[in-house]
C-alpha positions, 0 to 999 in steps of 0.5 A, a space after each residue: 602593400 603592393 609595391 617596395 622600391 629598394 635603392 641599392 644593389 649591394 649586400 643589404 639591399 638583395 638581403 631586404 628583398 630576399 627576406 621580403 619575399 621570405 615573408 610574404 610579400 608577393 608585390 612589386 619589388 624594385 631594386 635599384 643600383 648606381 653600378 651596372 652590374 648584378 649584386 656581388 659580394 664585396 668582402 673578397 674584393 681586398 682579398 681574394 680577388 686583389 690575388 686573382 684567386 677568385 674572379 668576377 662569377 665567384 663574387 656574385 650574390 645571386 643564382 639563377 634560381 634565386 633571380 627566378 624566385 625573387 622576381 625583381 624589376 632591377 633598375 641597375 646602371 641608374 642612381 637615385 636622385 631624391 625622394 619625394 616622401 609625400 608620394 613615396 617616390 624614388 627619383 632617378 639620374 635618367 629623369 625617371 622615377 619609381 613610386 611604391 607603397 615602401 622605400 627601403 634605403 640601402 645605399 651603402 657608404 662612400 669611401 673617404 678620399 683626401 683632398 687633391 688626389 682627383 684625377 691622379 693615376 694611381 691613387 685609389 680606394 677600393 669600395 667597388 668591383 670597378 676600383 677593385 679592377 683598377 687596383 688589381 691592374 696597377 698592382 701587377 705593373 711591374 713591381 710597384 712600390 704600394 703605400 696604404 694610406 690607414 691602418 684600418 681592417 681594409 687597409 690591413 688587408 690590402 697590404 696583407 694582399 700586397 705582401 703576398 705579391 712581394 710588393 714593397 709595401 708601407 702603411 701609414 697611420 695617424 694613430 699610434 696603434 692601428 685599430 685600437 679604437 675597436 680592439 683596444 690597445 692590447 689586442 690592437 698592437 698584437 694586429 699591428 705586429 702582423 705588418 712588420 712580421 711580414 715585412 711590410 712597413 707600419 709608420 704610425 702616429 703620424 698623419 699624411 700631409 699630402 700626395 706627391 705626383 703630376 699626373 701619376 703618383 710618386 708619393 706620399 709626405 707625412 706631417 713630420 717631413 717624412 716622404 713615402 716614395 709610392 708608385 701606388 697610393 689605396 686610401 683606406 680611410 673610413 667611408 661616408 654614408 651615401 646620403 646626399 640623394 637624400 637631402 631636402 627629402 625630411 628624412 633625418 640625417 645624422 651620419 646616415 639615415 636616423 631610424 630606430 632599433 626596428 630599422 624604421 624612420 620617422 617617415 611612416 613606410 621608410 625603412 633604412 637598413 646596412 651601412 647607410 642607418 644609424 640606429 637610434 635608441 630609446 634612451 638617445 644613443 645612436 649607432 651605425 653598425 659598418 659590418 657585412 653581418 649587420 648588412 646581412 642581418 638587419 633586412 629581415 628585421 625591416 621587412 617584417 616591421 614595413 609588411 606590419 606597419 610598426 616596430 615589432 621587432 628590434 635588431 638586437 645583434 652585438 657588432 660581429 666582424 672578421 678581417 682575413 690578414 697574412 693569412 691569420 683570420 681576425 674576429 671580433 664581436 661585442 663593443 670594447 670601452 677603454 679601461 676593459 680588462 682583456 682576458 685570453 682563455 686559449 692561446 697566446 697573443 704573441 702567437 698570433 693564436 688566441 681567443 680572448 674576453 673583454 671584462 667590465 665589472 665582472 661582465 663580457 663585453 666583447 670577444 677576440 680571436 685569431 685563429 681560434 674560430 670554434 672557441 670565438 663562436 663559444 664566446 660569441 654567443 654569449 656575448 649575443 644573447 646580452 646584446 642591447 637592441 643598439 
């Protein structure tokens, strides 16, 4: 193999060409990004940065020693367009293209947006350095009035930053308990206590019906009449794998790029790894693990299997995340079901500081803790070595 071409600039995609030259590979290596910029670290975009307790530098993926050893052709600044498989080439927006021996597809997902609120200042998602930058702006306007549209991890955070900046703050949630798909309705109404504790407002179980404002954002309307008065709108709710460049290319989409538990597609020499790839199993059942772990962890199973040729590795990590809120860390790993007993071995839930189990017929499932990080890697680990490859 003499070429790999690696579209997308972001967590997963520096990690495959890190773990490709870890293992030998000494071709051409080219990583192709949509932002102009070098790869960074987005995780601290919700939190630290939205403070201003870390800027643009700290944020960054790579060191001068890790560029000079890498050796990689960056094409940033440019988007791929499409895939001709046949020749295994990358197309590019700027009518160029890259043909290599490999393709690793790495582009991440696509935050969700509701309808109507192009073009509206104000309203934002926060996926980005550059969203990032203008949130942070419109948060240190004056005292804006911030309405969190989702109870997920990131909007969580957003409104734990927003809090911290004494902003009037309320999250909008179409479930009746944020989250609890993940944590399960125990551990997921301990999260949801986090908001009012802190004096941010959780309205749940009602769904958004629309945004109100010409030009610039003045609110929110929920499906029970209820009107949320917002100068700033964030909507964290859930991401779309960035696939469209891929269409009509023959790879199989399904919610992101179908490969199996070797990071592999159909497609011989086509390897999809982070957000963007939905594992497929064995036995049909499929997932697409969103979390900066997975993003981390996944290339070096995909290089070692496209430097070989075939699966001879599988990814066989269990779901591992963590979400820093009003200054509690959240972690969790496993996969949690409904009907699964939650057992707290340290700590309290009420406290706010506990480690937990998740139990089916007499097996750990799934681990939880808020601020107990030596107890949770105790758990974790026991958790990981039954992890199925999906």
């Amino acid at each position: 193999m003499r070429a790999v071409a690696v579209v997308g600039a972001s967590l997963a995609g520096v990690e495959t060409a890190r773990a490709l030259r870890e293992q030998g590979f000494d071709g051409r290596l080219t990583v192709v990004g949509d932002e102009d910029r070098l790869p960074y670290d987005r995780p601290p975009l919700s939190k630290e940065y939205l403070l201003g307790k870390a800027e643009t530098d700290d944020l960054a993926l790579l060191d001068g020693d890790d560029e000079d050893r890498l050796g990689i052709d960056w094409r940033l600044g440019v988007r791929a367009t499409g895939l001709d498989l046949r020749r295994r080439a990358v197309e590019l927006a700027d009518g160029t293209e890259i043909t290599a021996d490999a393709v690793v597809v790495a582009t991440g997902a696509a935050p969700n947006r509701l309808p109507g609120t192009a073009g509206l200042e104000g309203v934002h998602v926060l996926r980005s350095l550059t969203d990032a930058d203008a949130l942070r702006a419109d948060l240190a306007a004056g005292s804006p009035r911030v309405a969190v549209i989702g109870g997920s991890f990131i909007g969580a955070e957003i409104a734990s930053a927003c809090s911290v900046l004494g902003l009037e703050t309320t999250v909008v949630e179409a479930l009746d308990t944020p989250m609890e798909p993940v944590l399960g309705p125990r551990v997921a109404r301990v999260a949801a206590g986090l908001h009012g504790d802190n004096g941010v407002r959780l309205l749940r179980g009602v769904p958004v019906s629309g945004i109100r404002g010409i030009g610039r954002v003045t609110g929110v309307d929920l499906a029970d009449g209820t009107v949320v008065p917002a100068d700033v709108v964030v909507m964290g709710i859930g991401a779309k794998p960035a696939t469209a460049w891929l269409e009509g290319s023959g790879l199989e989409l399904d919610d992101g790029v179908v490969c199996d538990t070797g990071l592999l597609t159909a497609a011989g020499g086509v390897a999809a790894v982070g957000d963007v790839a939905r594992l497929r199993g064995a036995d049909g059942t499929s997932t697409r693990p969103e979390h900066w772990t997975a993003a981390a962890q996944q290339p070096a199973v995909a290089a070692a299997n496209l430097l070989a040729g075939t699966a001879l590795q599988e990814y066989r990590r269990a779901p591992y995340f963590w979400s820093d809120q009003y200054g509690v860390r959240l972690q969790f790993a496993g996969r949690a079901a409904p009907g699964d007993e939650v057992r707290v071995v340290e700590g309290a839930l009420e406290e706010y500081a506990f480690a937990a189990v998740y139990e089916r017929d007499g097996a750990v499932t799934a681990a939880a803790a808020m601020d107990r990080p030596r107890s949770f890697t105790r758990l974790r680990r026991g958790i990981g070595r039954a992890a199925a490859p999906v």
